[in-house]
py3Dmol code that shows the C-alpha trace and the ligand (Angstrom):
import py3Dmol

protein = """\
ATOM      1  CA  UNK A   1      16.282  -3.434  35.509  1.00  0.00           C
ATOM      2  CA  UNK A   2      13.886  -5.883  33.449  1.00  0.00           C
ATOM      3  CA  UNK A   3      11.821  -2.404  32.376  1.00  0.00           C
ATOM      4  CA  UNK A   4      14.902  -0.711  31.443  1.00  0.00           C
ATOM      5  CA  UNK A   5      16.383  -3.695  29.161  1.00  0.00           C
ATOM      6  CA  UNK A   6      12.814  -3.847  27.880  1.00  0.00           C
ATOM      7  CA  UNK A   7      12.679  -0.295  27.220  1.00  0.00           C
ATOM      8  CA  UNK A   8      16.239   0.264  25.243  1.00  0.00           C
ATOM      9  CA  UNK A   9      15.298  -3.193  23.488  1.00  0.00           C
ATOM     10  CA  UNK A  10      11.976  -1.583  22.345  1.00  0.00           C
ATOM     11  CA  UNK A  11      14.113   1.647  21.183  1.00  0.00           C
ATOM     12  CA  UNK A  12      17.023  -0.081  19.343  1.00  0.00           C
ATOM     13  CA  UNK A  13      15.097  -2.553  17.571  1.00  0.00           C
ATOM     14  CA  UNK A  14      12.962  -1.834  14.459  1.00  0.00           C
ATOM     15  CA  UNK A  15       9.079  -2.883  14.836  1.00  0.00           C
ATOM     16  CA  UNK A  16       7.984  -5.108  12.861  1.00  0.00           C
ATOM     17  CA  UNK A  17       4.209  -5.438  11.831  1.00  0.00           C
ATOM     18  CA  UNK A  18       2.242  -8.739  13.385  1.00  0.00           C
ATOM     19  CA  UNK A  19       0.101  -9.348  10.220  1.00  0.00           C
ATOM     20  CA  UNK A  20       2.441  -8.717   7.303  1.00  0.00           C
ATOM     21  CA  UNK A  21       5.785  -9.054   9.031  1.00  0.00           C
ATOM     22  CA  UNK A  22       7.354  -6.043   7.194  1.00  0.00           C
ATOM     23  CA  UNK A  23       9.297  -2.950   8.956  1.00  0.00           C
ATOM     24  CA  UNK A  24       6.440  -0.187  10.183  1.00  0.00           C
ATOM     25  CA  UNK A  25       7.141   2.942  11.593  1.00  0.00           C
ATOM     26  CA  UNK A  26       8.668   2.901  15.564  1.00  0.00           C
ATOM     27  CA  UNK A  27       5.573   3.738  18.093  1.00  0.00           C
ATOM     28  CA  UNK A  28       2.936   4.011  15.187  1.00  0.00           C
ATOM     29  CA  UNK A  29       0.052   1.994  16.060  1.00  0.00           C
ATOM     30  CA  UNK A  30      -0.050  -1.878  16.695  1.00  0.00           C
ATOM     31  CA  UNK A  31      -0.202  -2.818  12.789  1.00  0.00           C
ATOM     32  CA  UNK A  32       1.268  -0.671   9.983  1.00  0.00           C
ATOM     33  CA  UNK A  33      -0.146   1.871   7.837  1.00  0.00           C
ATOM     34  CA  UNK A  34      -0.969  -0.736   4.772  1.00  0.00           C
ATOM     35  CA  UNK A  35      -2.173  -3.307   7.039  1.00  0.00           C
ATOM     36  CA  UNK A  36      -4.302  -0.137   8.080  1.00  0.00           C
ATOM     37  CA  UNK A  37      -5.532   0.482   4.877  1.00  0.00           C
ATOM     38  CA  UNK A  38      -6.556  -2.799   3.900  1.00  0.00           C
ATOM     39  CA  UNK A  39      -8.579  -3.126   6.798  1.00  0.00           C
ATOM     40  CA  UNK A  40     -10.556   0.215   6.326  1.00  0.00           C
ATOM     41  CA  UNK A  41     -10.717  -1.374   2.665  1.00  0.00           C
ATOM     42  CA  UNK A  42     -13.208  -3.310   4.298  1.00  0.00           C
ATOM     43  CA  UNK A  43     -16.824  -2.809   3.932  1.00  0.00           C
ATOM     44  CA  UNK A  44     -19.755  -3.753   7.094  1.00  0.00           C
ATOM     45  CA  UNK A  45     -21.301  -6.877   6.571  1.00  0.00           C
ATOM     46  CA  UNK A  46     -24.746  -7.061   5.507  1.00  0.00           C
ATOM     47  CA  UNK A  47     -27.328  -9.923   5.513  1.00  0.00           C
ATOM     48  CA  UNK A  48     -26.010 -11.523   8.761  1.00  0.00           C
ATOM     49  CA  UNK A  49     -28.760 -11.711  11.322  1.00  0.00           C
ATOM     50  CA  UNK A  50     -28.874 -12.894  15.077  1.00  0.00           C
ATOM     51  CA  UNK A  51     -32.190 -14.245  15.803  1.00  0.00           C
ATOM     52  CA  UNK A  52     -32.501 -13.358  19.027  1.00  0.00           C
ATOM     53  CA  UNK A  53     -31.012  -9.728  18.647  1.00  0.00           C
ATOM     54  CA  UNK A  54     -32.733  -6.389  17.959  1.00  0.00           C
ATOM     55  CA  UNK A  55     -29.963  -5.415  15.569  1.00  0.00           C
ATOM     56  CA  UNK A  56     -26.939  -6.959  14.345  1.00  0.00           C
ATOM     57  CA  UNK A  57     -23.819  -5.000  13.608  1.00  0.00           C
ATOM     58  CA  UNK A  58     -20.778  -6.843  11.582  1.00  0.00           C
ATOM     59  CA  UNK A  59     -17.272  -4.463  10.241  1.00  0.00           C
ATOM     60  CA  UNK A  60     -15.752  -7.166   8.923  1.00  0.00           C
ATOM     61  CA  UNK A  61     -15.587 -10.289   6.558  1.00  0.00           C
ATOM     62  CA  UNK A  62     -12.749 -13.223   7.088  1.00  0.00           C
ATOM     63  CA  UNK A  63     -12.975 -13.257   3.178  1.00  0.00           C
ATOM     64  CA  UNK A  64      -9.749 -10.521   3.466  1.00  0.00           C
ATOM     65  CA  UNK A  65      -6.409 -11.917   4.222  1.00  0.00           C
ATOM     66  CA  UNK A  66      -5.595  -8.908   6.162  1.00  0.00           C
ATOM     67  CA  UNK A  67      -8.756  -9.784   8.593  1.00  0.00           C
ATOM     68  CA  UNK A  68      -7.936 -13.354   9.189  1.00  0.00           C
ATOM     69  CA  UNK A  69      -4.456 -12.355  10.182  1.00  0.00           C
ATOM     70  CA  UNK A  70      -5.681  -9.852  12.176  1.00  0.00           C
ATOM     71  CA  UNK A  71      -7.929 -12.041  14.363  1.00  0.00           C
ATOM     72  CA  UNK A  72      -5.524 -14.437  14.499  1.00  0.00           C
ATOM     73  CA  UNK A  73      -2.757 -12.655  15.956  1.00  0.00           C
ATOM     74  CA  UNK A  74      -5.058 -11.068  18.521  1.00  0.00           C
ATOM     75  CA  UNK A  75      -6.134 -14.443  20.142  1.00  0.00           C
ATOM     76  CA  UNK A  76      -2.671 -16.049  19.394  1.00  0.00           C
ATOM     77  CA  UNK A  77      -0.159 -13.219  20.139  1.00  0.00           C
ATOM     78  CA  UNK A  78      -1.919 -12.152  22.944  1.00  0.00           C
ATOM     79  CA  UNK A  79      -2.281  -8.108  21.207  1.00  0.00           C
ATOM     80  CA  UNK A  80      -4.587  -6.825  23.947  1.00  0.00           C
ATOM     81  CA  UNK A  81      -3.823  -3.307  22.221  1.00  0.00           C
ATOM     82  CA  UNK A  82      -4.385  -4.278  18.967  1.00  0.00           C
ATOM     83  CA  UNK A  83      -7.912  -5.635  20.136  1.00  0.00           C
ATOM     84  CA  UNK A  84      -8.127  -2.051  21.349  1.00  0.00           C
ATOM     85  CA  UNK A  85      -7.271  -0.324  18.617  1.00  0.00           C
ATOM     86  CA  UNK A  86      -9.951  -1.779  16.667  1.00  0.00           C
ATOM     87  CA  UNK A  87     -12.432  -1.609  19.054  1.00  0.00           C
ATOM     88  CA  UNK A  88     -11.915   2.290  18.653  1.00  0.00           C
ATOM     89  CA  UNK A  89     -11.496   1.755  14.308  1.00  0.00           C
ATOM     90  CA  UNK A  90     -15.215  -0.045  14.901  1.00  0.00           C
ATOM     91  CA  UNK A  91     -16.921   2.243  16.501  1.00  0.00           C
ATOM     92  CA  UNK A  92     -15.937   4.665  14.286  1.00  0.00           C
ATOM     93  CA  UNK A  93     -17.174   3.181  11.444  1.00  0.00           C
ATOM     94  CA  UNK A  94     -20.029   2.513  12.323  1.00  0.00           C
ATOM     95  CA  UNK A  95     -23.432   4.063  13.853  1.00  0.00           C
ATOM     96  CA  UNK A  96     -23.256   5.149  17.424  1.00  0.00           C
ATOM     97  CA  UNK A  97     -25.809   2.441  18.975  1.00  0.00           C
ATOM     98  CA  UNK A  98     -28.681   4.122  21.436  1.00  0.00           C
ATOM     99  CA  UNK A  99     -28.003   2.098  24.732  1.00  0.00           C
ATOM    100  CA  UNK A 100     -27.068   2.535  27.594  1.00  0.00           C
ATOM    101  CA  UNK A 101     -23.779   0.101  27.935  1.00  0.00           C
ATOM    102  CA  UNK A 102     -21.726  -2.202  26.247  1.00  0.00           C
ATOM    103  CA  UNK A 103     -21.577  -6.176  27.318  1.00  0.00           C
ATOM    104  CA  UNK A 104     -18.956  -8.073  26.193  1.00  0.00           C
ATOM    105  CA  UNK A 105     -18.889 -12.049  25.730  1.00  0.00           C
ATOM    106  CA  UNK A 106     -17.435 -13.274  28.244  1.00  0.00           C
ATOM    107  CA  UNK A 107     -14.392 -15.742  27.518  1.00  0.00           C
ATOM    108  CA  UNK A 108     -14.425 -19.471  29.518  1.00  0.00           C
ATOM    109  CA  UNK A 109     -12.083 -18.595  32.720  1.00  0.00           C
ATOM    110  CA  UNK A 110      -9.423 -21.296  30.922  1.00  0.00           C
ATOM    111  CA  UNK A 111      -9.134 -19.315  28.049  1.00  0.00           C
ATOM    112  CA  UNK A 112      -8.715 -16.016  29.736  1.00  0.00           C
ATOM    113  CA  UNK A 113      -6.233 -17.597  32.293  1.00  0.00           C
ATOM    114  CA  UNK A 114      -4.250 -18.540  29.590  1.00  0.00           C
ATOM    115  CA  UNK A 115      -4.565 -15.713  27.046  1.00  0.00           C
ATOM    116  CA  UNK A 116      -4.168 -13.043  29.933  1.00  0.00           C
ATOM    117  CA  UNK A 117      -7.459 -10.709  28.848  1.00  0.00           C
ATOM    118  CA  UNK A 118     -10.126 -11.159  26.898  1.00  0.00           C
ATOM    119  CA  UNK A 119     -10.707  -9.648  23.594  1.00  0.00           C
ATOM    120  CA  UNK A 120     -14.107  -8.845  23.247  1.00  0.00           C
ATOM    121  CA  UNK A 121     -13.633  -6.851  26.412  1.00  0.00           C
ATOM    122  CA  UNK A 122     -11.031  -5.153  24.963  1.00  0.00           C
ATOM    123  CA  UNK A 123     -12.850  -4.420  21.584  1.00  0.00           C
ATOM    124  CA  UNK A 124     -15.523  -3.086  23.873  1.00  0.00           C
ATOM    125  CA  UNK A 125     -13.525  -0.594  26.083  1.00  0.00           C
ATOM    126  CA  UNK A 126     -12.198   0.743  22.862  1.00  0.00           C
ATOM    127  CA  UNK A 127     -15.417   1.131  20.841  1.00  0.00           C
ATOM    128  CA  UNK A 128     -16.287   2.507  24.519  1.00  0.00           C
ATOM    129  CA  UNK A 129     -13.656   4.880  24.342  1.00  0.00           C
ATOM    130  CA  UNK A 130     -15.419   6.603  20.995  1.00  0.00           C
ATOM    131  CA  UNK A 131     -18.763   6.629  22.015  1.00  0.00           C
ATOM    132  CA  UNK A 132     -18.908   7.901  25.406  1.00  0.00           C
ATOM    133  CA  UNK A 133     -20.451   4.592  26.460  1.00  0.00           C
ATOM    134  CA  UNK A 134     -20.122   2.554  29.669  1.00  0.00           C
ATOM    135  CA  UNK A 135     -18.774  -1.457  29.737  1.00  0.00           C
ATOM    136  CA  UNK A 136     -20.704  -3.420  31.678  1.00  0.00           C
ATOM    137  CA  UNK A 137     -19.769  -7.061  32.751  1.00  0.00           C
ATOM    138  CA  UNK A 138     -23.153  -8.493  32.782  1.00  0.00           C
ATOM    139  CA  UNK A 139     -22.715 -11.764  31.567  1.00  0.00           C
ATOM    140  CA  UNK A 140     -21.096 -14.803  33.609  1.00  0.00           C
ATOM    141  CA  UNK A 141     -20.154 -17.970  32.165  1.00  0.00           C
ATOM    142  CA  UNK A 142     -20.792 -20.780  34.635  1.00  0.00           C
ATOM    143  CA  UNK A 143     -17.346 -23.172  35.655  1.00  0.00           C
ATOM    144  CA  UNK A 144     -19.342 -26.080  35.160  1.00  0.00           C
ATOM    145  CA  UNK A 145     -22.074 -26.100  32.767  1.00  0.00           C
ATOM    146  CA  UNK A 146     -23.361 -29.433  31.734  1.00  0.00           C
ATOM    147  CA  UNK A 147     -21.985 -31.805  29.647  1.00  0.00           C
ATOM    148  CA  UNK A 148     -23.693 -31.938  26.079  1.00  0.00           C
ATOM    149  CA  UNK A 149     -23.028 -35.446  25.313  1.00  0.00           C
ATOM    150  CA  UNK A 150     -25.175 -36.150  28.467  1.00  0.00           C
ATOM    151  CA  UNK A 151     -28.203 -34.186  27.456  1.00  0.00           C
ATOM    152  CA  UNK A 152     -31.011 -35.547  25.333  1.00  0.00           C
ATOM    153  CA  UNK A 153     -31.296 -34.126  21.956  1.00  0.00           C
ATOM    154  CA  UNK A 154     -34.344 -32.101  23.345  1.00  0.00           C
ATOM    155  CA  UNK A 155     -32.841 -30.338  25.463  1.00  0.00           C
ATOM    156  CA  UNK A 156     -29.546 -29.519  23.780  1.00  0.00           C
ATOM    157  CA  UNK A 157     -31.053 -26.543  22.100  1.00  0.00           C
ATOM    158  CA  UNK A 158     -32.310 -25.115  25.501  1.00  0.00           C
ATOM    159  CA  UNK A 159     -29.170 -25.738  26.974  1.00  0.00           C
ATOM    160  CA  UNK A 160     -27.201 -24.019  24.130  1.00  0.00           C
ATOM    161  CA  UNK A 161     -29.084 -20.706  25.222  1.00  0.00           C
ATOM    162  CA  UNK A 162     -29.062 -21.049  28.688  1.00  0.00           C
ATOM    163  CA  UNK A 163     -25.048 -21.774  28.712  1.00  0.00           C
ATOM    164  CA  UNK A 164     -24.701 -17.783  30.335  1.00  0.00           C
ATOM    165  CA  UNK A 165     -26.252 -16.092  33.175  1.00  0.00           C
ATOM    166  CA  UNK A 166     -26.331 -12.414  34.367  1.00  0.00           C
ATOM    167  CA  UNK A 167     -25.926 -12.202  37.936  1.00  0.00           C
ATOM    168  CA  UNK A 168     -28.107  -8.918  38.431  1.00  0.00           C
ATOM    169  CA  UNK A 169     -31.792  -7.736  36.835  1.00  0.00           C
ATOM    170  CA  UNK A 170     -31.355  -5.275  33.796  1.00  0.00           C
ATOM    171  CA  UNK A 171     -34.661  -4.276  34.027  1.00  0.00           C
ATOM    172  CA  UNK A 172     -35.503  -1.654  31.105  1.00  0.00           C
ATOM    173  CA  UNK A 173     -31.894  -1.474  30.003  1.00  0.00           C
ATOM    174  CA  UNK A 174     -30.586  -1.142  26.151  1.00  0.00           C
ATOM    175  CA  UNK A 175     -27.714  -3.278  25.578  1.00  0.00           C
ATOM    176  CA  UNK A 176     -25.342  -3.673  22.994  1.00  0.00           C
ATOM    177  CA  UNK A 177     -23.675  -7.237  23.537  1.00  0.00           C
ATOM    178  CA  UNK A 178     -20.122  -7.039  21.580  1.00  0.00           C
ATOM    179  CA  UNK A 179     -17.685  -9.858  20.208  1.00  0.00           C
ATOM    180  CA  UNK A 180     -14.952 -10.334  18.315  1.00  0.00           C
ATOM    181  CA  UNK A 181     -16.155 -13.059  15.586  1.00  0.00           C
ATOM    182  CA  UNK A 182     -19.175 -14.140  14.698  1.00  0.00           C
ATOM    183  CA  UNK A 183     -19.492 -17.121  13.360  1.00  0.00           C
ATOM    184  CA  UNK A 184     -22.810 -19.220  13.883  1.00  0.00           C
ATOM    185  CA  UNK A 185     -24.191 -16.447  15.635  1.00  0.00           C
ATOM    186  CA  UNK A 186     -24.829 -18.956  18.207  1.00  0.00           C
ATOM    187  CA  UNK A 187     -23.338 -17.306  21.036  1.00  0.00           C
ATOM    188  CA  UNK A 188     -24.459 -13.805  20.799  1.00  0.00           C
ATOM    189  CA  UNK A 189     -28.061 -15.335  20.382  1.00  0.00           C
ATOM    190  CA  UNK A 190     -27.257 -16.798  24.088  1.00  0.00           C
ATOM    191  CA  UNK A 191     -25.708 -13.912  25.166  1.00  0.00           C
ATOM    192  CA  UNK A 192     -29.171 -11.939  24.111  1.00  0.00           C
ATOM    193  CA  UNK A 193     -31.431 -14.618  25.475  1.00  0.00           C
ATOM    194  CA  UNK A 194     -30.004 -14.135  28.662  1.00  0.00           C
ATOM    195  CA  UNK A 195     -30.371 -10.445  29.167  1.00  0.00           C
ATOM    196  CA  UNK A 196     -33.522 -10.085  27.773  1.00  0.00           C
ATOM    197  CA  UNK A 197     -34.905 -13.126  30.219  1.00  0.00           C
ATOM    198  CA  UNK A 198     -32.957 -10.717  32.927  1.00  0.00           C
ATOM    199  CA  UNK A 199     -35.833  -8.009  31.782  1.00  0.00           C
ATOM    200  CA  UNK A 200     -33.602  -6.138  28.936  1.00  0.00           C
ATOM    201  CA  UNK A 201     -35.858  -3.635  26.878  1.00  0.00           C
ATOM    202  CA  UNK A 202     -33.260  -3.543  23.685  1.00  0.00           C
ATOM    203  CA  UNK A 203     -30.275  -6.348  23.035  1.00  0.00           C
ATOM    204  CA  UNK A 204     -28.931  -5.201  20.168  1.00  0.00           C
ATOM    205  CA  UNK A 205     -25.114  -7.089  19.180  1.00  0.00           C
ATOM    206  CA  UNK A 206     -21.712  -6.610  17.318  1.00  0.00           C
ATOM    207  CA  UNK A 207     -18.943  -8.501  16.121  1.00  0.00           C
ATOM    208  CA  UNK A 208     -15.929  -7.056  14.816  1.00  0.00           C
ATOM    209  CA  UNK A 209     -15.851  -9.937  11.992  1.00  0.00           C
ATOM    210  CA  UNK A 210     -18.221 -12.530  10.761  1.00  0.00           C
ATOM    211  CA  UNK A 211     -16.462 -15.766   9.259  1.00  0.00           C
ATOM    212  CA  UNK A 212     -14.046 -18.220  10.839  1.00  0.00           C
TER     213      UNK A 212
END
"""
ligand_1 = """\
1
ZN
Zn 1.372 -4.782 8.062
"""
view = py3Dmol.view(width=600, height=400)
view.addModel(protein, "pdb")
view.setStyle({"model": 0}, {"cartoon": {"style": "trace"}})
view.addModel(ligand_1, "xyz")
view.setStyle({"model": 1}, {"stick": {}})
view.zoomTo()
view.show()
């Protein structure tokens, strides 16, 4: 009964776009067309580098309005499909990477408790989707990592990198690591300092965005 009421809600009601709040077309996809447009406006990134990282891959800038929004409502509205959708708008912007899998960033178990699915995985599955590539969920974040506060300034640095761990050898493997924003670069360069200590021949990683 729930399903049905949510169903002839969905049908009577217009749609109404999550970033610029005007009408859009019923069942088109999960922004409309100008929102779209703006974002294919966009142009990839250049000059941001991840230390750590074989390549580094960035679609978009937070300097557009329409990207900001975009991000926002992901995390905040909980648009799993949206995250998706772009995923699949990513991958077809840019180069096909030669690996053999995608690894998301994983999201603290809080966050995805709370938010209900984590967006970098999504991005990945739909860049996956494109490029005939597998997701793989190599990368763990610990429950309890160590306090920071606690750690002397030496070893903050070490611990910053070492905040992730992959679970099973990736001996000779060619990743691509993918997130949503970059901002730092801070945790991609962990993500890529863990697989390549797990015996990784190519880490390569992509954000959607770089900004914050
Ligand atoms: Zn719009």
């Amino acid at each position: 009964m729930y399903q049905l009421t949510q169903s002839l809600m969905a049908a009577l009601l217009p749609e109404i776009c999550p970033l610029c709040k005007q009408l859009k077309q019923q069942h088109a996809e999960s922004i409309c067309h100008a929102c779209w447009h703006e974002l294919h406006l966009s142009r990839q990134v250049e000059g941001f580098t991840v230390n750590l990282a074989s390549e580094t891959t960035v679609w978009l800038s937070y300097d557009s309005e329409v990207v900001k929004a975009c991000m926002h409502v992901i995390k905040f509205n909980h648009l799993e499909q949206l995250a998706f959708t772009l995923g699949r708008c990513f991958a077809h912007n840019v180069n096909k990477p030669a690996v053999d899998a995608l690894v998301p960033v994983p999201l603290s178990w809080r966050r995805q408790y709370f938010r209900g699915f984590n967006q970098a995985e999504a991005i990945a599955r739909g860049a996956s989707s494109v490029w005939d590539l597998p997701v793989k969920h190599l990368i763990h974040r610990p429950k309890h990592g160590k306090a920071q506060a606690k750690l002397a300034m030496t070893h903050r640095l070490q611990s910053s990198l070492d905040r992730y761990q992959c679970p099973e050898a990736v001996d000779g493997q060619r990743l691509l690591v993918m997130d949503d924003t970059a901002t730092s670069g801070s945790t991609l360069n962990a993500c890529a300092h863990t697989l390549w200590t797990s015996g990784a021949s190519w880490v390569s990683v992509a954000a959607l965005a770089h900004g914050a």
